[in-house]
MDAnalysis code that builds the backbone (N, CA, C; Angstrom):
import MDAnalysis as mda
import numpy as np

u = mda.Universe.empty(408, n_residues=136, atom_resindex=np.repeat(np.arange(136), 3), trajectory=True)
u.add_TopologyAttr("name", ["N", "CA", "C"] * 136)
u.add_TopologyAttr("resid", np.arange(1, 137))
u.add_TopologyAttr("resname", ["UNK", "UNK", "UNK", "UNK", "UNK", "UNK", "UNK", "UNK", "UNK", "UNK", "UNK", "UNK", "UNK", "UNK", "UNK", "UNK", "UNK", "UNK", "UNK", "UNK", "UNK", "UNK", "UNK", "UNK", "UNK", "UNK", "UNK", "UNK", "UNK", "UNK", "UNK", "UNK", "UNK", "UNK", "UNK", "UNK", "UNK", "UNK", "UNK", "UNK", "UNK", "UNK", "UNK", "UNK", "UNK", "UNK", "UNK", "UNK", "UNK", "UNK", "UNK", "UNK", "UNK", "UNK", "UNK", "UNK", "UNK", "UNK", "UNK", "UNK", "UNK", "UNK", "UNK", "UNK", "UNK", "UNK", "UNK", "UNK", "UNK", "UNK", "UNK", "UNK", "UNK", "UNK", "UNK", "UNK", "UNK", "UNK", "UNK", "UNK", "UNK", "UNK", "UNK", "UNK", "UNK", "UNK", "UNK", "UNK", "UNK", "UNK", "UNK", "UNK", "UNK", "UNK", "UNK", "UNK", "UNK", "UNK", "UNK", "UNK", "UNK", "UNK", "UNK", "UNK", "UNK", "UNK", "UNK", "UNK", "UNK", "UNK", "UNK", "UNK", "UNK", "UNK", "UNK", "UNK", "UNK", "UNK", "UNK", "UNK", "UNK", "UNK", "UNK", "UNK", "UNK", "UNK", "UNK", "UNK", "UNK", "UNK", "UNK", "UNK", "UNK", "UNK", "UNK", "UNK"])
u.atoms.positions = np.array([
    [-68.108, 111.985, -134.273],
    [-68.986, 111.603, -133.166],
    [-68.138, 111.310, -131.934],
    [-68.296, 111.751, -130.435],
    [-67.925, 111.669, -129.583],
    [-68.448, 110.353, -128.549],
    [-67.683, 110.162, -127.774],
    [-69.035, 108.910, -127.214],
    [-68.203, 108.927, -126.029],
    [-68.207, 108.199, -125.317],
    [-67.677, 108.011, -123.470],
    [-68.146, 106.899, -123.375],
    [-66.896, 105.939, -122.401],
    [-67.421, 104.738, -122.154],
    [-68.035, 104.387, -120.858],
    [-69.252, 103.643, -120.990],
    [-69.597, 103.308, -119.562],
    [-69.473, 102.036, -118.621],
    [-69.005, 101.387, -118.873],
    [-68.363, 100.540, -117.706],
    [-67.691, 99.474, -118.245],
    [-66.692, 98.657, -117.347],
    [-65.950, 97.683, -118.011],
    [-66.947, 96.635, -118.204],
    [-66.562, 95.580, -119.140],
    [-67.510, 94.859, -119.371],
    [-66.549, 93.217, -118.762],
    [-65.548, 93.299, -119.644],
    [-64.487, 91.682, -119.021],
    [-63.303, 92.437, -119.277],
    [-62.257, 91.261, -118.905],
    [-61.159, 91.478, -119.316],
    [-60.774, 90.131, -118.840],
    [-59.166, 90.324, -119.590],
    [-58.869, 88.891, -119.958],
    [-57.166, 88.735, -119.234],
    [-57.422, 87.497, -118.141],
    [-56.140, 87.418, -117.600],
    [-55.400, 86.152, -118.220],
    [-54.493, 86.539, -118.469],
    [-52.852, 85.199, -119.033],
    [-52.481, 84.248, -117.601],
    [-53.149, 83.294, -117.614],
    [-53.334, 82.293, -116.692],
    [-51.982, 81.112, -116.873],
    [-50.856, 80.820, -116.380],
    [-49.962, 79.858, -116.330],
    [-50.717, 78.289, -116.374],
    [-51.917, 78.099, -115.756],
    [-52.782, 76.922, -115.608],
    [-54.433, 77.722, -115.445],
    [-55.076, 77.444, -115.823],
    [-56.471, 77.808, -116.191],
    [-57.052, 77.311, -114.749],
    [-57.462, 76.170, -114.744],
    [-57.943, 75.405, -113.726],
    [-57.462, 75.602, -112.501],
    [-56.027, 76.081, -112.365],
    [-55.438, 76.208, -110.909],
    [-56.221, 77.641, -110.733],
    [-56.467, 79.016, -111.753],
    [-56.575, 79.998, -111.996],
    [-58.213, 80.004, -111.186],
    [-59.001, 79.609, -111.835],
    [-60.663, 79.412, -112.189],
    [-60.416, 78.439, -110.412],
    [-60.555, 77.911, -110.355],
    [-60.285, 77.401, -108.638],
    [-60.506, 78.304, -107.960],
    [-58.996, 78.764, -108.023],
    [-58.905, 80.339, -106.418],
    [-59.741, 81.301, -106.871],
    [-60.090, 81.695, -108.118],
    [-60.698, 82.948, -107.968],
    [-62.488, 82.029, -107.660],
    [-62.638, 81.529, -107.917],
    [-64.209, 80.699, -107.394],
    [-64.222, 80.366, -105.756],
    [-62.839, 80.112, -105.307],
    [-62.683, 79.839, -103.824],
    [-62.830, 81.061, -102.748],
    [-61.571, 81.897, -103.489],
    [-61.607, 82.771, -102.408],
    [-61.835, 84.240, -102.789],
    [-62.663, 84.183, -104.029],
    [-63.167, 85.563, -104.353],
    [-65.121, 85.682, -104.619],
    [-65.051, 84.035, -104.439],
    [-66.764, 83.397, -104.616],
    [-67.544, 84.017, -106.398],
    [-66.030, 84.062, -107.310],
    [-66.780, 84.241, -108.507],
    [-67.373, 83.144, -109.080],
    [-68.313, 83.248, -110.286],
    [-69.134, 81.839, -110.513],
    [-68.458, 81.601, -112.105],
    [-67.915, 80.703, -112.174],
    [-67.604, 79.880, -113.294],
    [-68.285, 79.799, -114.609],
    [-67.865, 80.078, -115.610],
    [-68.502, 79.966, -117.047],
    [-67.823, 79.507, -117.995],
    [-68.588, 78.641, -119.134],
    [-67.656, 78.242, -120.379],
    [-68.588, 79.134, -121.304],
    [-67.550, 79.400, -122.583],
    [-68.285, 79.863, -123.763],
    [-67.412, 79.320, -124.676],
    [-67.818, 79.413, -126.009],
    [-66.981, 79.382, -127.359],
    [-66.870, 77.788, -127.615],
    [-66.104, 78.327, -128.408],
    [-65.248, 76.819, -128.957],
    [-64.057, 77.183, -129.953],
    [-63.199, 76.087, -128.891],
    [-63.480, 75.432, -128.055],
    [-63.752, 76.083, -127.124],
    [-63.897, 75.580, -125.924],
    [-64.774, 75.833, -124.768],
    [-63.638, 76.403, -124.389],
    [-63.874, 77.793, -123.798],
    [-62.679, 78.621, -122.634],
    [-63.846, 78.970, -121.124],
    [-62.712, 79.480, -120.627],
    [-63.137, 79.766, -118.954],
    [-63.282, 80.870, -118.309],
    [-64.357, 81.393, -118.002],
    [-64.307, 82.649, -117.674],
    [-64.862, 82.618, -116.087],
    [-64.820, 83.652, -115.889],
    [-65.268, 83.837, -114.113],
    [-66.815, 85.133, -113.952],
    [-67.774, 84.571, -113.632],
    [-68.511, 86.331, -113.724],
    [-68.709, 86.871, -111.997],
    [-69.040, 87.806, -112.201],
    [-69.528, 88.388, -110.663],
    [-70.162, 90.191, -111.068],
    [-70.667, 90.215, -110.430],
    [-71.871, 91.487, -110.603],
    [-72.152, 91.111, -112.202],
    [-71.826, 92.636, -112.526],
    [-72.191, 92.255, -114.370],
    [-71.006, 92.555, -115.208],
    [-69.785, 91.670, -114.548],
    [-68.709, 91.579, -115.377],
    [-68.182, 90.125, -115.110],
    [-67.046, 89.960, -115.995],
    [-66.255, 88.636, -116.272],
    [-64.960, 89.191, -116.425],
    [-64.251, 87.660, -116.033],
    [-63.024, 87.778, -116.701],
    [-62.689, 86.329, -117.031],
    [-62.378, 86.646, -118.329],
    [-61.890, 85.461, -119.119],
    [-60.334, 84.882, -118.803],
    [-60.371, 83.618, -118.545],
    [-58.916, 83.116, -118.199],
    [-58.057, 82.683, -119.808],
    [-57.610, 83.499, -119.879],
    [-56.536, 82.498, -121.300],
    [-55.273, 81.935, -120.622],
    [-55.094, 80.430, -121.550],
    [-54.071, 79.873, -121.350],
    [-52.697, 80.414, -121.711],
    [-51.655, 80.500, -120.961],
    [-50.542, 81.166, -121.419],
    [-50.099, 80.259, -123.133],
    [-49.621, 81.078, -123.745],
    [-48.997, 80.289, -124.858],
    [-49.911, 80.704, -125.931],
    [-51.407, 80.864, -125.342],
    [-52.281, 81.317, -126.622],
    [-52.240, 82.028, -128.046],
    [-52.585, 81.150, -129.265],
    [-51.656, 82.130, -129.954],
    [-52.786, 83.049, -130.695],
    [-52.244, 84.159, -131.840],
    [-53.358, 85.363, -131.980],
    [-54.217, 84.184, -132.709],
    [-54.239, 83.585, -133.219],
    [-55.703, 82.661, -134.022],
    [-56.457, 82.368, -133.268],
    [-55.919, 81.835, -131.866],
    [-56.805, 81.343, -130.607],
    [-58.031, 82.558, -130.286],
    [-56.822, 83.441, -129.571],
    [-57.228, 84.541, -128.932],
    [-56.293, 85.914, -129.100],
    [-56.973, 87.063, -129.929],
    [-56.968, 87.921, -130.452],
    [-56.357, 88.524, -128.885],
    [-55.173, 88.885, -128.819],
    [-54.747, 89.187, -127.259],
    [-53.266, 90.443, -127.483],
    [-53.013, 90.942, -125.919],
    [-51.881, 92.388, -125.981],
    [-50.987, 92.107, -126.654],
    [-49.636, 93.012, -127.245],
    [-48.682, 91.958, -127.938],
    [-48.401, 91.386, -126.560],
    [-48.170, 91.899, -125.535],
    [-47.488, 90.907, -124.409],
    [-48.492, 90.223, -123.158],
    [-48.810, 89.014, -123.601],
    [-49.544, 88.393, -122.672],
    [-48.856, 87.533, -122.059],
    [-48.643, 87.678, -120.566],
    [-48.021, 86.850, -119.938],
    [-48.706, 86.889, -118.720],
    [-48.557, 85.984, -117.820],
    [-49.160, 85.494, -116.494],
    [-48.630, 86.651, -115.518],
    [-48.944, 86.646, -114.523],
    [-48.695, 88.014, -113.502],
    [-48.199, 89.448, -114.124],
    [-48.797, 89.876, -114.603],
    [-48.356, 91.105, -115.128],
    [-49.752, 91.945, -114.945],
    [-50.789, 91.257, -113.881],
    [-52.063, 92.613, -113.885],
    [-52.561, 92.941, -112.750],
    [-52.528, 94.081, -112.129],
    [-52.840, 94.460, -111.046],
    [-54.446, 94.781, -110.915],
    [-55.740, 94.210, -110.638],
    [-56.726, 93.861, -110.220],
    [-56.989, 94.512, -108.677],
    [-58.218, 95.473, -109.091],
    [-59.373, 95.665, -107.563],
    [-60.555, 95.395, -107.749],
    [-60.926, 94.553, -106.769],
    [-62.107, 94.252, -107.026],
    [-63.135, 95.206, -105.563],
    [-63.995, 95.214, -105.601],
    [-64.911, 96.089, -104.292],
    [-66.032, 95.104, -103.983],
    [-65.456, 95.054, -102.399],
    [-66.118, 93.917, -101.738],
    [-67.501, 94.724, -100.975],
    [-68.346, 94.309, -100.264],
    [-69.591, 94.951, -98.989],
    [-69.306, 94.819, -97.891],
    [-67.973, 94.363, -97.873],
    [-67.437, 93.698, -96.216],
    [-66.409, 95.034, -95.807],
    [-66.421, 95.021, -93.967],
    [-64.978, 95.110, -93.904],
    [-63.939, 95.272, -94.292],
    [-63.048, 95.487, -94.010],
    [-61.227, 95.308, -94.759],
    [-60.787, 94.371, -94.072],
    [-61.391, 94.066, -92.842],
    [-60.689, 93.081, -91.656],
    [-61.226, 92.346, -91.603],
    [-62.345, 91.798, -92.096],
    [-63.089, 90.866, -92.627],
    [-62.759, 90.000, -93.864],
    [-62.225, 90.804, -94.739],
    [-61.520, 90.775, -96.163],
    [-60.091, 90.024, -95.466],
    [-59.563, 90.852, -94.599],
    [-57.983, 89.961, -94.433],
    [-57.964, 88.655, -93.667],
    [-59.301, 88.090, -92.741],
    [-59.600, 86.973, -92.024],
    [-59.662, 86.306, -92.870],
    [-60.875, 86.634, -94.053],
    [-61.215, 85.577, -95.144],
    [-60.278, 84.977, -95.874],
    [-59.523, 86.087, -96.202],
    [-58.331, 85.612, -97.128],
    [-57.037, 84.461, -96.429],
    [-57.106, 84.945, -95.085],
    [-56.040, 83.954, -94.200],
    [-56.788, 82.712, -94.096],
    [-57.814, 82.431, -94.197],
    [-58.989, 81.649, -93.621],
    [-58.682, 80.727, -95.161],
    [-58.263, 81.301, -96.570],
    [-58.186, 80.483, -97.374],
    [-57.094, 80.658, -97.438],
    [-55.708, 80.430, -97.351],
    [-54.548, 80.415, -97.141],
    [-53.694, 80.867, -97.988],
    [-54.497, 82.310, -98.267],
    [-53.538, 82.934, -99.064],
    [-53.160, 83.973, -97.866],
    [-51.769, 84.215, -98.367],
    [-50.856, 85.448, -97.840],
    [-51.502, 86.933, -98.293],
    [-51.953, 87.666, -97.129],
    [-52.230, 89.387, -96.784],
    [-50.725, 89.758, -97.735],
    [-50.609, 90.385, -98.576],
    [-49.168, 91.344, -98.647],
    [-49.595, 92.608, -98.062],
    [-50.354, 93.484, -98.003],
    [-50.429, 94.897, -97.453],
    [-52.109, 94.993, -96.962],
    [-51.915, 95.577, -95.805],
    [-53.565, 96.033, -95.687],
    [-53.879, 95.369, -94.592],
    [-55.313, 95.625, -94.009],
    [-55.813, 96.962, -94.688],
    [-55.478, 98.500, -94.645],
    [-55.536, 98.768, -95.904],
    [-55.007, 100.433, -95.787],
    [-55.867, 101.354, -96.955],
    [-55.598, 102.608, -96.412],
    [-56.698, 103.410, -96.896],
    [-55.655, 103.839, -98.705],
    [-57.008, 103.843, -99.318],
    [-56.463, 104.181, -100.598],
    [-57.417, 104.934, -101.166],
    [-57.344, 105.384, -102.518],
    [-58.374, 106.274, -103.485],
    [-58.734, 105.008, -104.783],
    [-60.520, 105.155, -104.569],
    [-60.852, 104.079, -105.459],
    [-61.543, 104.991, -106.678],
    [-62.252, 104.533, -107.042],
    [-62.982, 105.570, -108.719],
    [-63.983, 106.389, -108.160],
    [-64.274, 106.254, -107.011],
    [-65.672, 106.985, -106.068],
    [-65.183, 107.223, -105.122],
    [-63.996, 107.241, -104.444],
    [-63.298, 108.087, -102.957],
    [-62.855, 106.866, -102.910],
    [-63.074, 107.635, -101.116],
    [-61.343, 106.666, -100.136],
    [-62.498, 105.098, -100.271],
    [-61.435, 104.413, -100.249],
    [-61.659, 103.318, -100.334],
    [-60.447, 102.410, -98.892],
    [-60.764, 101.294, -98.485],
    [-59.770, 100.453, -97.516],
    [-59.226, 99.278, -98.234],
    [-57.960, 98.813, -98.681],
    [-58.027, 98.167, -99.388],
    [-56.886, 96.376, -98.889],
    [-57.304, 95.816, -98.939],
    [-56.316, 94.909, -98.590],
    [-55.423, 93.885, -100.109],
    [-54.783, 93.313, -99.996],
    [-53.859, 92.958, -101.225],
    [-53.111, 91.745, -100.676],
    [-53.611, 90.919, -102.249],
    [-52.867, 89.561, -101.898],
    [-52.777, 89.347, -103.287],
    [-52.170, 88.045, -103.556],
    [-51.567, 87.486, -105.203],
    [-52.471, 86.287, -105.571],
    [-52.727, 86.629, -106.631],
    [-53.351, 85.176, -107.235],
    [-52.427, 83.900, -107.448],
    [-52.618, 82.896, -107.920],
    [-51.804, 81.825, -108.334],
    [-50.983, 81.892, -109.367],
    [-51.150, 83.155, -110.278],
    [-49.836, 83.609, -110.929],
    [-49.013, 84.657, -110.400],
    [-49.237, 85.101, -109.492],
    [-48.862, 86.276, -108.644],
    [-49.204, 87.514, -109.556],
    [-50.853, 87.866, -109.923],
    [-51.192, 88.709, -110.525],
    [-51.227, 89.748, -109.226],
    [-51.447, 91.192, -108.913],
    [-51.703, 91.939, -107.700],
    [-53.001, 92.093, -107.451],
    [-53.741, 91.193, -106.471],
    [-55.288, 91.493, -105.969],
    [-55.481, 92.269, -104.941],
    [-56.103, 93.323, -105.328],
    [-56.571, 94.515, -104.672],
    [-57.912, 93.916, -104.275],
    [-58.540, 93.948, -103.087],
    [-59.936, 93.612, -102.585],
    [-60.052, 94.552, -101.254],
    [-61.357, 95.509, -102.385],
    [-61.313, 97.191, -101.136],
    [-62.504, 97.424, -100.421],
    [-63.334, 97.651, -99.808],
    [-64.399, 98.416, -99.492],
    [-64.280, 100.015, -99.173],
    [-65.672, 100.258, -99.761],
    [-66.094, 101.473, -99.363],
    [-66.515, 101.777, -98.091],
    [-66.631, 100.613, -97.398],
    [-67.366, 101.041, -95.946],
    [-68.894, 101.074, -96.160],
    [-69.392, 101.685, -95.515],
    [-71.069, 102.212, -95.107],
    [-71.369, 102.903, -96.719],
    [-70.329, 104.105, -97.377],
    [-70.584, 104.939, -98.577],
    [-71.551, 104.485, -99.249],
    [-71.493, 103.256, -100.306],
    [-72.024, 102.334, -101.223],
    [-72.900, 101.266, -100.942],
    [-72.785, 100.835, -99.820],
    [-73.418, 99.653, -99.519],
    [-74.662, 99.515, -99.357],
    [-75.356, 98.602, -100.029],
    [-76.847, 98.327, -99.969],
    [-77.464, 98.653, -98.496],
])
């Protein structure tokens, strides 16, 4: 049987501090906060995905995880409805550092504009728009 997958559902970032983690991405990415399980872990949702924060150190009994989970090691795009220059105000506006952008790139549906900054583990955040293309 053949099958194809249709969209990501979560994924799971290796967080140095959870709470410092779950903060910025609720601050300056406006994701909404969730607990599940037990014990209780931390996840982030927005449209109709998540991402689960694991604590670094986690071991496989905890959380069933890559052999190599470590903190900054994931490069992340997320697709905003804004601007790119809107995207790089906001982001200065919460005092994180622009590293590149805005600049034109190729997203899963065309050109995309993308600007780039680091999370609190220095994971790579890609935050792109399509422009007019996609937008409601």
């Amino acid at each position: 049987m053949r099958f194809a997958v249709d969209r990501l559902d979560h994924l799971v970032i290796t967080c140095a501090e959870v709470e410092i983690s779950a903060n910025w991405y609720q601050r300056v990415l406006g994701m909404e906060r969730d607990s599940f399980g037990e014990p209780p872990r931390v996840a982030l949702k927005f449209g109709g995905q998540k991402i689960n924060l694991r604590p670094r150190g986690a071991t496989q009994a905890e959380w069933f995880s890559s052999v190599v989970a470590e903190p900054g090691t994931q490069d992340l795009c997320f697709i905003v409805t804004v601007a790119a220059e809107d995207i790089a105000e906001h982001l200065r506006s919460c005092g994180v550092t622009v590293e590149v952008g805005p600049v034109a790139k190729q997203g899963a549906l065309g050109p995309i504009t993308s600007v780039y900054c680091r999370d609190p583990d220095g994971n790579l955040i890609e935050i792109a728009s399509y422009g007019d293309r996609f937008t409601e």
